[in-house]
C-alpha positions as CSV (number, residue, x, y, z in Angstrom):
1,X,0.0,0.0,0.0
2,X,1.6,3.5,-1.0
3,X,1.8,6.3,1.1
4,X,-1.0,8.6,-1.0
5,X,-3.4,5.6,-0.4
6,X,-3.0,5.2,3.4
7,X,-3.5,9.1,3.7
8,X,-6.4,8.8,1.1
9,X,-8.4,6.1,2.8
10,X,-10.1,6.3,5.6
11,X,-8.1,5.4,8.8
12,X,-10.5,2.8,10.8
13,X,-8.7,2.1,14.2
14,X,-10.5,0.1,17.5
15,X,-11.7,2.4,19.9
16,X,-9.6,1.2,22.4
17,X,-6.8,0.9,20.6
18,X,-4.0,4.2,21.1
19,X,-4.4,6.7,18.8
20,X,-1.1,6.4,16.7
21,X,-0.4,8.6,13.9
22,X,0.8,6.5,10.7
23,X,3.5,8.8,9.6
24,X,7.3,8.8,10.9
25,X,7.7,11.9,12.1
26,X,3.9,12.3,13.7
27,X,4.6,8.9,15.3
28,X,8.2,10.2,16.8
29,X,6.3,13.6,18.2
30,X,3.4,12.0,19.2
31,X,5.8,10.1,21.8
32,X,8.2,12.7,22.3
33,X,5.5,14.8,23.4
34,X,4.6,12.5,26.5
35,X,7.9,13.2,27.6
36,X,8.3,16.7,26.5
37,X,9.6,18.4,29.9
38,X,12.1,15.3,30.5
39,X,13.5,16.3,27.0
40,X,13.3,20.2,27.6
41,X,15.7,19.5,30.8
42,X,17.9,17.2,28.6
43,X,17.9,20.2,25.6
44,X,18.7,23.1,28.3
45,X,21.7,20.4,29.9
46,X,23.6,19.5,26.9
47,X,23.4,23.2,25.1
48,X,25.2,24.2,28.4
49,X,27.2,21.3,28.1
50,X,28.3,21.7,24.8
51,X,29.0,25.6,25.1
52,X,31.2,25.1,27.5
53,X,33.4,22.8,25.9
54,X,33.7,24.8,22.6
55,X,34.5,28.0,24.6
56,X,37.7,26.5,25.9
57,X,39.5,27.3,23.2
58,X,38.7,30.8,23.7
59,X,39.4,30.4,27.1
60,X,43.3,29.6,25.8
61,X,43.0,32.1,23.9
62,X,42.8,34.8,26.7
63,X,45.3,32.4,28.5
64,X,47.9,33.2,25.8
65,X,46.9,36.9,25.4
66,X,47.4,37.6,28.9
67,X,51.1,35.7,29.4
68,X,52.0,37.3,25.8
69,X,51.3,40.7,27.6
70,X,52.7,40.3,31.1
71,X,56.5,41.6,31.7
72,X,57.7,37.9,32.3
73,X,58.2,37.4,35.9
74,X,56.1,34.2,37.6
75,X,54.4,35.5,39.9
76,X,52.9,38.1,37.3
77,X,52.0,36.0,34.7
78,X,50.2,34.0,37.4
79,X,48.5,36.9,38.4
80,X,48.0,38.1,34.7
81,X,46.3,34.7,33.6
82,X,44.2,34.1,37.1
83,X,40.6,35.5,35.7
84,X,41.2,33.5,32.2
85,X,42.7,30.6,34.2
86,X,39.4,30.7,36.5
87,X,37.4,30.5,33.4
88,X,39.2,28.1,32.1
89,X,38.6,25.9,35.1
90,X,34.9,26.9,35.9
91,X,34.0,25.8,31.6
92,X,36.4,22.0,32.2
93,X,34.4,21.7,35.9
94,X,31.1,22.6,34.0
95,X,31.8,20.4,30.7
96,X,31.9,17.9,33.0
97,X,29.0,18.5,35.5
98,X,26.3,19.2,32.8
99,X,27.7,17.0,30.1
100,X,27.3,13.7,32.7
101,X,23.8,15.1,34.4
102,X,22.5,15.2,30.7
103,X,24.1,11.9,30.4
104,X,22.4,10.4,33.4
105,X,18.9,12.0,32.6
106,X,18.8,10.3,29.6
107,X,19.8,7.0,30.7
108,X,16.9,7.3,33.2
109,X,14.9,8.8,30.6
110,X,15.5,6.6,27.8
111,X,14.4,2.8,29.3
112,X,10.9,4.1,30.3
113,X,10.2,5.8,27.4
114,X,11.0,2.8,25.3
115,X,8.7,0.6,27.1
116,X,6.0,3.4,27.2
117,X,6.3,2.9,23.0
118,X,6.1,-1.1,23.4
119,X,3.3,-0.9,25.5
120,X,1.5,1.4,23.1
121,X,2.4,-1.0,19.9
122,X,1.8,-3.7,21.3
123,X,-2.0,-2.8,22.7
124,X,-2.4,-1.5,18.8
125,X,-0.9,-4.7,17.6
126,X,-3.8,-6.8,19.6
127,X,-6.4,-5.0,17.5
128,X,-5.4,-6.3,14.5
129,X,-7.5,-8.8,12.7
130,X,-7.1,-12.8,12.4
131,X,-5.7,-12.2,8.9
132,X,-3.2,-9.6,9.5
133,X,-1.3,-11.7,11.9
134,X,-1.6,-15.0,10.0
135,X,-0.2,-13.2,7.3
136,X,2.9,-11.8,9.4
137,X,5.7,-13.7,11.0
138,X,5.5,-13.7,14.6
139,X,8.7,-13.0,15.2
140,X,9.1,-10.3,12.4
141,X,6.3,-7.9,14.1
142,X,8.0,-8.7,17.8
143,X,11.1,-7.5,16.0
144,X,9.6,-4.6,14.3
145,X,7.9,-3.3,17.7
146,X,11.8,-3.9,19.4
147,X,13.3,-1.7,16.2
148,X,10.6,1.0,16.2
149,X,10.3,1.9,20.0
150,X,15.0,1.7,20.1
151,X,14.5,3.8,17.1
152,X,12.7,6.2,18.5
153,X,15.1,7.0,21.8
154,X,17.8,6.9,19.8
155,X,16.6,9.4,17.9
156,X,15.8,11.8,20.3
157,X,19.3,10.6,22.0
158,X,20.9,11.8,18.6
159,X,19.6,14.9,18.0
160,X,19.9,16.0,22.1
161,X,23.3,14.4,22.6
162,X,24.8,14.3,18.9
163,X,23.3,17.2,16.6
164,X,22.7,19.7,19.2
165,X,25.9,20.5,20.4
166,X,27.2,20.1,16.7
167,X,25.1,23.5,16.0
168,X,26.4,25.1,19.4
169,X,29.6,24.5,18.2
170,X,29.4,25.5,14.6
171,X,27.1,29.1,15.8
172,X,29.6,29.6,19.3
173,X,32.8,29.4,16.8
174,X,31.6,31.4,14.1
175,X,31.2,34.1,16.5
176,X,34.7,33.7,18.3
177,X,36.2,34.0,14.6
178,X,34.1,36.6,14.1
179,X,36.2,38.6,17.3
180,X,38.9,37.7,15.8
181,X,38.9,38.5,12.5
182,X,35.6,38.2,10.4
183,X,36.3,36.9,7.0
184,X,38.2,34.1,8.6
185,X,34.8,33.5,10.5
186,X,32.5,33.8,6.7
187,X,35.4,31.2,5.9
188,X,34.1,28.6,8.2
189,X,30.6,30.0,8.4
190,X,29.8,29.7,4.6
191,X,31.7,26.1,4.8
192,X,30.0,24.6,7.1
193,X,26.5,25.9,6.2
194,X,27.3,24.4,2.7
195,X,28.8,21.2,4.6
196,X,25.5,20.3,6.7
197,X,23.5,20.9,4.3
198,X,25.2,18.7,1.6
199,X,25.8,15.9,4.0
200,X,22.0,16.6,5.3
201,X,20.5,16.0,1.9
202,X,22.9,13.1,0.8
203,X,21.8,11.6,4.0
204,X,18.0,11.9,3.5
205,X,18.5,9.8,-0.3
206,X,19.9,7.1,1.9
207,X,16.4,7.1,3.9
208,X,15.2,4.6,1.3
209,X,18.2,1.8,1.2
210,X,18.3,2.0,5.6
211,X,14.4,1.3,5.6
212,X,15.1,-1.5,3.2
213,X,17.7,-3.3,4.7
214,X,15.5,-2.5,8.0
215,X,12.6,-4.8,6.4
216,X,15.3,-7.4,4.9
217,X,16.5,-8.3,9.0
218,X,13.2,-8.0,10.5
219,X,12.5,-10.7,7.7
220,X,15.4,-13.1,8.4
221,X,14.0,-12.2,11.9
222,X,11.1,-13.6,11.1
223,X,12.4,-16.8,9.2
224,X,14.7,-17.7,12.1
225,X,11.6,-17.8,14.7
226,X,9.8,-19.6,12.7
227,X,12.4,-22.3,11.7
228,X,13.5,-22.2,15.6
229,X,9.6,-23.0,16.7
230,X,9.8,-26.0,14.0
231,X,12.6,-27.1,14.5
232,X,11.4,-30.6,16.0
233,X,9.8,-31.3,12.2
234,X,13.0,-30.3,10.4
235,X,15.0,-32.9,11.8
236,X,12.0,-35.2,12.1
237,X,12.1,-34.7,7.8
238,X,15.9,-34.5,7.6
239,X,15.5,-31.1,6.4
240,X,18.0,-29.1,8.3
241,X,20.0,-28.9,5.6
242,X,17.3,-27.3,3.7
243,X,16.1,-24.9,6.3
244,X,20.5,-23.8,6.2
245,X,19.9,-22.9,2.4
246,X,16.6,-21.3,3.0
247,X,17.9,-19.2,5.6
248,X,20.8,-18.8,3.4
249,X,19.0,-17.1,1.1
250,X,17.4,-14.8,3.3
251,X,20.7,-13.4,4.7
252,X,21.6,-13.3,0.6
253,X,18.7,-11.2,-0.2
254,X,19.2,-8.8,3.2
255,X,22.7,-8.7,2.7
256,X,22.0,-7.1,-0.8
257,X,20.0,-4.5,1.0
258,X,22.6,-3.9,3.7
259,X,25.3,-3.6,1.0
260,X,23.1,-1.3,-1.2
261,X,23.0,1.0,2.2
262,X,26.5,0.6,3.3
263,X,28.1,1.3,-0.3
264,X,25.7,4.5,-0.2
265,X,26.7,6.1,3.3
266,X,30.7,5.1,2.2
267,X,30.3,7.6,-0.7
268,X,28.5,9.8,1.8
269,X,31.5,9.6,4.1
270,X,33.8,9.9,1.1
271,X,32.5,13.6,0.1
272,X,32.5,14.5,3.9
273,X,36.4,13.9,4.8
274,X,37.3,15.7,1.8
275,X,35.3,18.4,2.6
276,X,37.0,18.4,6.0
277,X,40.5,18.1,4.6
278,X,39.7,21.0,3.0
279,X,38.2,23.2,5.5
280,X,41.8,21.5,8.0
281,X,43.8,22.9,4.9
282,X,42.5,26.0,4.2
283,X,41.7,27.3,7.3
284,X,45.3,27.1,8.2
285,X,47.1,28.4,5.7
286,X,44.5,31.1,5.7
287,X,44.9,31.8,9.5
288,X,48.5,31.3,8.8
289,X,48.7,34.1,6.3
290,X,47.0,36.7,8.5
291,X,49.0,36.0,11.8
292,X,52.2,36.3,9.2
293,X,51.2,40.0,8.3
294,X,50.2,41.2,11.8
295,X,46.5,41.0,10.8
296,X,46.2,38.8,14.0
297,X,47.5,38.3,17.1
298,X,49.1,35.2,18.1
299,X,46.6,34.0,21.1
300,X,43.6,34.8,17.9
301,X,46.0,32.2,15.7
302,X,45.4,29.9,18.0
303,X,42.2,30.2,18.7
304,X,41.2,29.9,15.1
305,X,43.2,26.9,14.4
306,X,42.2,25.1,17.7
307,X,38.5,26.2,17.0
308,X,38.8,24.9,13.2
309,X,40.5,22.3,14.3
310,X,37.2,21.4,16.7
311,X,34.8,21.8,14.0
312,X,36.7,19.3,11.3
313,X,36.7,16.4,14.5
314,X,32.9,17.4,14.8
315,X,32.2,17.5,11.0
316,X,34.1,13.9,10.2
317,X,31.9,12.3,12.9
318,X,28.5,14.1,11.2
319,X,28.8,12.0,8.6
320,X,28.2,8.7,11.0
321,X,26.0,10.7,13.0
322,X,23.9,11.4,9.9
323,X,23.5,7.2,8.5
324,X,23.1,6.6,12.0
325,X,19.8,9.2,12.2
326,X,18.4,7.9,9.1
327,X,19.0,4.2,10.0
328,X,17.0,4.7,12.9
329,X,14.5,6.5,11.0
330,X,14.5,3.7,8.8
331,X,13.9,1.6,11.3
332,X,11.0,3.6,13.0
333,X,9.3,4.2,9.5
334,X,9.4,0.6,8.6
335,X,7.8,-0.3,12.1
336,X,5.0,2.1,11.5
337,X,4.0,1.4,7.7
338,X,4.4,-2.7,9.4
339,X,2.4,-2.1,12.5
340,X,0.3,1.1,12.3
341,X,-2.5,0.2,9.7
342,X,-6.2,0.5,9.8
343,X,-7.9,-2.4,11.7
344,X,-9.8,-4.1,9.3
345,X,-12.8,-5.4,12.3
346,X,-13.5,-2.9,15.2
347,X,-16.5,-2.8,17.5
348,X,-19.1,-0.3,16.1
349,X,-19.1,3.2,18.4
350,X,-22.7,2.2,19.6
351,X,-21.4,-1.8,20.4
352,X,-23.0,-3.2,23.7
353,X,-21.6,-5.9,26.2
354,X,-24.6,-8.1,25.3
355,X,-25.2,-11.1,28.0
356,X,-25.5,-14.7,26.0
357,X,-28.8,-16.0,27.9
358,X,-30.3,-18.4,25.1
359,X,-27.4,-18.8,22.6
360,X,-29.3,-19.2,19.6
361,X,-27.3,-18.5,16.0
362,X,-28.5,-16.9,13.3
363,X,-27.1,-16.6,9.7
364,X,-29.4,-14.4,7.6
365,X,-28.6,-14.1,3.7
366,X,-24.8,-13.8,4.5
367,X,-22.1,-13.4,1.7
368,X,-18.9,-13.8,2.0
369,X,-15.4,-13.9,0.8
370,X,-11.8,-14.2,2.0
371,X,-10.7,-11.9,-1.2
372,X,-12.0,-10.8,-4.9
373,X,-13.4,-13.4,-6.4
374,X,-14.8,-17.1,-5.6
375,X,-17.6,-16.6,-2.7
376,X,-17.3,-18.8,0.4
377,X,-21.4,-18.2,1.2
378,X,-24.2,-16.5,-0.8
379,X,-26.9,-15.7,0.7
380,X,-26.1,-18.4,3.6
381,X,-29.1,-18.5,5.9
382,X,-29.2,-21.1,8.9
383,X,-30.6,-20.8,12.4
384,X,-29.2,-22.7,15.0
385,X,-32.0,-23.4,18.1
386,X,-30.8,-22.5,21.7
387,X,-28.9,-25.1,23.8
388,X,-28.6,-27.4,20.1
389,X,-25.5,-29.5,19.7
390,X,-24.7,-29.5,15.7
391,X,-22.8,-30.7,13.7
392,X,-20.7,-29.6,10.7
393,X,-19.3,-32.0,8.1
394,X,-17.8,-31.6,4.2
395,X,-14.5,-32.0,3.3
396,X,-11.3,-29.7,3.2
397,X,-12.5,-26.3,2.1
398,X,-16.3,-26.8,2.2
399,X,-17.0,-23.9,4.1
400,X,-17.2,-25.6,8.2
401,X,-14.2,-23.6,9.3
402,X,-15.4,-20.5,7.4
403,X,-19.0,-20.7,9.6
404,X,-17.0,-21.3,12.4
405,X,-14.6,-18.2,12.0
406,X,-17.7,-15.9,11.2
407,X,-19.7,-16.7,14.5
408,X,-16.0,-15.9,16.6
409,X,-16.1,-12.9,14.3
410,X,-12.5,-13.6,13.7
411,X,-13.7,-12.1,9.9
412,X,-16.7,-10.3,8.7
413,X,-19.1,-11.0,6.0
414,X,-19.5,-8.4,2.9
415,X,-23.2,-8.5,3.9
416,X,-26.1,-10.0,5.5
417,X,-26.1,-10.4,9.3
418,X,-24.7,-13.0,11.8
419,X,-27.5,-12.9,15.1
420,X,-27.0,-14.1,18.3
421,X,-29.9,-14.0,20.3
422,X,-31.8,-11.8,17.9
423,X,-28.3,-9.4,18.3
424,X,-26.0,-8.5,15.0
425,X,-22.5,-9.8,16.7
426,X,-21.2,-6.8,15.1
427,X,-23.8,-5.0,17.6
428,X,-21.4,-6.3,20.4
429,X,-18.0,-5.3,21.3
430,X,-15.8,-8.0,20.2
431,X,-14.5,-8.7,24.1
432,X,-18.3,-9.4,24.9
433,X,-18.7,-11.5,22.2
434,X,-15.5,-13.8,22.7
435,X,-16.0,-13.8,26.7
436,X,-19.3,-16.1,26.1
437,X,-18.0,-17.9,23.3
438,X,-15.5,-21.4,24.6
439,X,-13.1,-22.6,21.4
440,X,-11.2,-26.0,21.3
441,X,-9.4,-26.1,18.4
442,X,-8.0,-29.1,16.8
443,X,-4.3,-28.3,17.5
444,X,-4.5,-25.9,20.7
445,X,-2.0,-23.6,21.5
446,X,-0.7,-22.8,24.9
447,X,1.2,-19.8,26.6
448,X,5.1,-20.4,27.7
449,X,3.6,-20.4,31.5
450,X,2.9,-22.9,33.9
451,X,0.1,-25.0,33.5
452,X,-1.7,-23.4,36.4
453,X,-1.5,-20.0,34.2
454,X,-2.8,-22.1,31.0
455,X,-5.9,-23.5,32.6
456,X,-6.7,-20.1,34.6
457,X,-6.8,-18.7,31.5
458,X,-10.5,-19.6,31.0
459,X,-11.0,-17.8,34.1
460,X,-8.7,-15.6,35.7
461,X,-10.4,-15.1,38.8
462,X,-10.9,-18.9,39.1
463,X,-9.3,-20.3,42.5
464,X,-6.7,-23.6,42.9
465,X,-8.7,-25.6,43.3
466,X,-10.9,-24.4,40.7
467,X,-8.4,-25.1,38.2
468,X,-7.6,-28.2,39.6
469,X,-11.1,-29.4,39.6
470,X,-11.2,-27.9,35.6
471,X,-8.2,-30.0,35.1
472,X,-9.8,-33.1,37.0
473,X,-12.7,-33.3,34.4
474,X,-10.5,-32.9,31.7
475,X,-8.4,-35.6,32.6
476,X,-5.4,-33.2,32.6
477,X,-5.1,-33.8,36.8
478,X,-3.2,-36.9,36.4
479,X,-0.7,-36.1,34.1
480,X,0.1,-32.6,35.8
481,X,0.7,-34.5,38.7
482,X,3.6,-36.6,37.6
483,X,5.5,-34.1,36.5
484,X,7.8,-32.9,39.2
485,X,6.9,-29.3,39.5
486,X,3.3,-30.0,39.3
487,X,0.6,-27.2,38.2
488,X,3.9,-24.7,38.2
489,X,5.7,-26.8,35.0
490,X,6.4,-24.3,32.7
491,X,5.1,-26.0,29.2
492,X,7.4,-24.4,26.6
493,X,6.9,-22.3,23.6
494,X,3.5,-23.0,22.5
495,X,3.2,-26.2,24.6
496,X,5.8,-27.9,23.2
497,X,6.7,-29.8,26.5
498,X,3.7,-31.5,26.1
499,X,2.5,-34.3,24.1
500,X,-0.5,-33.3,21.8
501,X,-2.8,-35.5,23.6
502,X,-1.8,-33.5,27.0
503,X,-2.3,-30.1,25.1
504,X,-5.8,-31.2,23.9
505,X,-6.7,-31.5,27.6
506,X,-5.3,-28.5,28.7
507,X,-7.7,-26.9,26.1
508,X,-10.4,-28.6,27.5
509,X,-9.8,-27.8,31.1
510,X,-9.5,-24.4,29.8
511,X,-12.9,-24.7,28.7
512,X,-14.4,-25.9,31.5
513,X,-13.2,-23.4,33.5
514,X,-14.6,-20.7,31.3
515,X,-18.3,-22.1,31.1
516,X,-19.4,-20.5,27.7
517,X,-23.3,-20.3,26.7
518,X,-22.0,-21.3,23.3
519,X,-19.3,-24.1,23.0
520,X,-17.3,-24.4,19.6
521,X,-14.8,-27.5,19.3
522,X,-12.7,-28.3,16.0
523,X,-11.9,-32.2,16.3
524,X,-11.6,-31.7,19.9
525,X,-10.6,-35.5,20.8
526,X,-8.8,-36.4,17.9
527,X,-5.1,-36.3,19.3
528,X,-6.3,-38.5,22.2
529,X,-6.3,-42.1,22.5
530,X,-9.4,-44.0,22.0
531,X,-9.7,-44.8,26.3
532,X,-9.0,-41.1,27.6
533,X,-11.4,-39.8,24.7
534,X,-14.2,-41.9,25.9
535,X,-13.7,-40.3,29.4
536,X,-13.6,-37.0,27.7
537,X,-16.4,-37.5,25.8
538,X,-18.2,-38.1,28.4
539,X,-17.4,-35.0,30.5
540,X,-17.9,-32.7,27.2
541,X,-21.7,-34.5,26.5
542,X,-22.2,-33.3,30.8
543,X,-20.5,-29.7,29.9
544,X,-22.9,-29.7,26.9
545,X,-25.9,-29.2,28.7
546,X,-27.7,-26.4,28.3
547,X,-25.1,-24.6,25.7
548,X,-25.5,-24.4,22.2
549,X,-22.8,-26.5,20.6
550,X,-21.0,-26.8,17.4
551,X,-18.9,-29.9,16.2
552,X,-16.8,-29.7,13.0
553,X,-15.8,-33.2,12.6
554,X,-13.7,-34.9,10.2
555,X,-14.8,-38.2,12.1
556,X,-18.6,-38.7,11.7
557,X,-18.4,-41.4,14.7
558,X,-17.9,-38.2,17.0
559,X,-21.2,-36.4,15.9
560,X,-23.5,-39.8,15.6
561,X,-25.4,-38.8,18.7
562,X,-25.9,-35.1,18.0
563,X,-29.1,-32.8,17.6
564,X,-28.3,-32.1,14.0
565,X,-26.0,-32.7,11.3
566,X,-25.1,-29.9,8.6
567,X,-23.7,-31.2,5.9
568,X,-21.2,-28.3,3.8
569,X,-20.5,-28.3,-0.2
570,X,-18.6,-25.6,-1.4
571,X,-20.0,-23.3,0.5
572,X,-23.6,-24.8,0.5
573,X,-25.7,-26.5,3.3
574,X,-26.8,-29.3,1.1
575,X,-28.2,-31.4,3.6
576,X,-29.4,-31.0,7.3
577,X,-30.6,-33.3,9.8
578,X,-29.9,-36.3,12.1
579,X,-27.8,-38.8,12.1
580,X,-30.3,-41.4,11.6
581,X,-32.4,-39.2,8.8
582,X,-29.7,-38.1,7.2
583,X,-28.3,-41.9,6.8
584,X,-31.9,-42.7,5.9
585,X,-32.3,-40.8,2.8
586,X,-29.2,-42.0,0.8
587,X,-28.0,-38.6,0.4
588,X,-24.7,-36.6,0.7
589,X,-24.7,-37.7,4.2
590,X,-24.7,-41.5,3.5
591,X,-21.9,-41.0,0.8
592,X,-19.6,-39.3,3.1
593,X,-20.8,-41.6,5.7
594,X,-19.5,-44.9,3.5
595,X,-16.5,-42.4,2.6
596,X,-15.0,-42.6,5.5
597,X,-12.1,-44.6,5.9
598,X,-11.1,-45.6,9.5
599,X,-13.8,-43.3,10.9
600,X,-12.4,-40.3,9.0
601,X,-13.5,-38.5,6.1
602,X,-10.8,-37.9,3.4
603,X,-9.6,-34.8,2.9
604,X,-10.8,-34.2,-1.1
605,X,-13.7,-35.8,-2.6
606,X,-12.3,-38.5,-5.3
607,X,-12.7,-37.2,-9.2
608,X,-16.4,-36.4,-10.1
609,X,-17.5,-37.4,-6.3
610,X,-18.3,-33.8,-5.3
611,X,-20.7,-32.8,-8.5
612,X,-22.3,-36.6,-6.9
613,X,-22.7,-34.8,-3.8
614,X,-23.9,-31.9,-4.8
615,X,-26.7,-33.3,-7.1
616,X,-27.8,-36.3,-4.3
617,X,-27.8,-33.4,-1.7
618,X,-29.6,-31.1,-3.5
619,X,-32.2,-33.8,-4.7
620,X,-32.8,-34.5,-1.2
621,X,-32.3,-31.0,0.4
622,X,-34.5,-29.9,2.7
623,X,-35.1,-26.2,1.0
């Protein structure tokens, strides 16, 4: 997306989501500005700082002047040079005393305003839809949330600590040349007016190759997470090799970024060390000239050449101090085009915390699609009674896990209207909506936390032995309680420590604890063994009651008993009823139901077997 059509659209954001502008240099105020008087105190210290340091050399100046003039005897000259000696001292004692109470300010300064920037990406970040962050790496947005709120500190640390004192120095020894003799001064003036602003300009066309090679590593960030977090199926593929070369190529492609920005800030530094030569040249010989014809005095000789002298050390590190700027810039700008987008589903300004009493689901002439093109549903209308356990069946791509994601609101439909309760779901604020909604996915995912912290998830104000009740029915208690630290095992990086089966449970204990109206579950038994899944079963028919339920099953065994049975075709309901009716009138149901081989459906429909379950379905449709 360019920059003309992000400013041309209209900006959607969640209401409780922080109010972040979507330009670099908004975002960096925006921030700044929470911390404005920590960074006025931080300006007023360094510009001290920095004036006294670059008014030593003046300081020597009157040093020399006065022992030039006094007769010659010791204790004369001491008593010549005491006032410029004094000053001399009282600039070195305040160079010091201003330049570290800066130094500490920011230090303190820095760490919380970082994590104030974290906080306030991240809490944006959470707003973002299902398919923005299944379309991002993981890792790469962590990365890009580390990049941009560093950026932003060490931005402000540049311009305070870096560029600041770069302009006292350039304006305090323009003006000392100026004493001493003012076309020397228009010598430097004019040169280092010229100088910035060169080296300014070359440094903003580099903007471009730092945000790129920004992207490139937050992209090999991204590939090494992922590869990390599978690691266990590489080597159970014998495909570390290939993950090597893969990440191979990434650091290929982001080293061509980072060369395409280093070779550009070497020509950068290139132009600015000649130009320094020059100015280290010339200003000598120049100063050297008018000290030769008694155009100035000796202590002014050396206070030009110390001072120009200052300004070439100053200029020859600009150059860094310049790449460096825009690098973090980079960085920053990259962050905010990655993270600062318009939320594509937000709760409507009038949304209310509607209370689930009945759970019944409506679907009423829905359309939908993921993207241009091939609908999912048209016109998909359903109802779904309170406290009725259905099922959903189809194969791969038929439309179940699309229903599914619609009701959770994890996407929303082009038009038409999803009801519970006689509500539009986009009537109630998303938190309301997933609070009284219980999910058990087929492959669940848990938090790097102790298993105590997983299963209190459902319910964070659930007691010990709440959770250990939760985890009781879900046949979770056992297990936990063979492990040597118990309910305080930490599980690993998305459950890894665990065995699927042992995840599955966890889920489910999750779920229990939570106590939804409406109860969702995605193959909810499948990675347990046939013994523990009949206990399960049980418990889930006993947490059933009274909830409105939906099954997606890929094994129709598990849905036998069930209220009803709809039965999906790219994206139709071609049949619905119960098990036994369905079987009864030879329809789609039966075929899948013969299908089916060790109790599970296959994932595709064999050649010309759908357009057979379409027709038999619609021929015995109950529209």
């Amino acid at each position: 997306m360019t920059k003309k059509s992000r400013k041309s659209q209209y900006f959607q954001r969640a209401a409780d989501a922080p109010n972040l502008p979507d330009t670099t240099f908004r975002f960096i105020y925006h921030f700044v500005s929470d911390f404005r008087w920590w960074y006025v105190i931080a300006v007023i210290l360094e510009v001290i700082h920095a004036t006294c340091g670059i008014m030593l050399p003046y300081a020597i100046g009157e040093i020399i002047r006065s022992v030039t003039r006094s007769p010659g005897a010791s204790k004369s000259i001491f008593d010549a040079v005491s006032q410029p000696l004094m000053l001399f001292t009282a600039l070195s004692v305040g160079e010091v005393i201003f330049g570290r109470a800066a130094g500490l300010l920011q230090t303190i300064l820095h760490p919380i305003h970082r994590q104030h920037i974290v906080r306030s990406l991240y809490a944006y970040l959470q707003h973002h839809s299902h398919r923005y962050l299944s379309s991002t790496f993981a890792g790469s947005l962590a990365h890009r949330i580390g990049e941009t709120s560093l950026g932003v500190t060490q931005t402000m640390q540049m311009l305070i600590s870096e560029f600041m004192p770069v302009i006292i120095v350039y304006a305090v020894a323009t003006m000392l040349l100026y004493r001493a003799y003012p076309p020397l001064a228009a010598f430097v003036g004019v040169w280092a007016v010229l100088f910035v602003s060169i080296s300014f300009w070359l440094a903003t066309r580099c903007r471009i190759y730092s945000r790129k090679a920004a992207a490139a590593r937050s992209e090999t960030t991204g590939i090494i997470v992922d590869a990390v977090t599978n690691l266990n199926s590489s080597r159970l593929f014998a495909q570390l090799g290939f993950e090597r070369g893969y990440l191979k190529e990434q650091l290929r492609r982001e080293l061509k970024e980072v060369r395409k920005s280093n070779w550009y800030s070497e020509r950068i530094r290139w132009f600015q060390f000649i130009s320094a030569a020059i100015l280290k040249i010339g200003t000598l010989y120049y100063s050297l000239s008018l000290w030769s014809q008694g155009t100035i005095a000796t202590a002014d000789f050396v206070v030009a050449t110390s001072l120009s002298l200052l300004i070439i050390s100053e200029a020859r590190n600009l150059s860094k101090r310049f790449l460096e700027f825009f690098e973090h810039i980079g960085n920053i700008a990259n962050g905010v085009f990655t993270i600062v987008q318009p939320h594509e589903i937000i709760d409507r300004e009038s949304a209310i915390a509607h209370s689930i009493t009945q759970g019944q689901i409506e679907f009423r002439q829905v359309n939908f699609s993921y993207s241009l093109g091939k609908k999912v549903f048209d016109n998909l209308s359903i109802t779904i009674q309170p406290g009725q356990r259905v099922g959903l069946v189809g194969f791969s791509g038929s439309g179940k896990s699309s229903f599914v994601n619609l009701i959770l609101r994890l996407f929303d439909p082009q038009s038409g209207e999803i009801l519970i309760d006689g509500v539009d779901i986009q009537d109630m604020t998303q938190d309301a909506l997933h609070s009284q909604i219980s999910l058990i996915p087929q492959d669940p995912s848990l938090f790097h936390r102790t298993l105590m912290e997983n299963i209190r998830y459902g319910r964070l104000d659930a007691t010990d032995e709440e959770v250990i009740e939760a985890a009781g029915k879900a046949y979770a208690h056992d297990f936990i309680a063979q492990i040597k630290e118990g309910y305080d095992s930490l599980v690993g990086e998305r459950g890894i420590k665990l065995s699927g089966g042992q995840r599955q449970r966890i889920a489910i204990a999750r779920v229990i604890l939570k106590d939804a109206p409406i109860l969702i579950l995605d193959e909810a038994t499948s990675s347990l063994d046939s013994i523990t899944e009949k206990a399960i079963q049980d418990t889930l028919d006993s947490v059933m009651n009274g909830k409105t339920v939906i099954v997606v099953a890929h094994r129709l065994s598990t849905i036998a008993d069930l209220d009803r049975i709809l039965v999906f075709d790219q994206g139709r309901i071609v049949e619905d009823g119960t098990h036994p009716k369905l079987l009864a009138r030879r329809g789609a149901y039966y075929r899948l139901w013969k299908m089916q081989a060790g109790g599970f459906l296959p994932v595709e429909a064999e050649p010309g077997e759908e357009k057979k379950l379409i027709k038999q379905g619609e021929s015995n449709s109950y529209f």
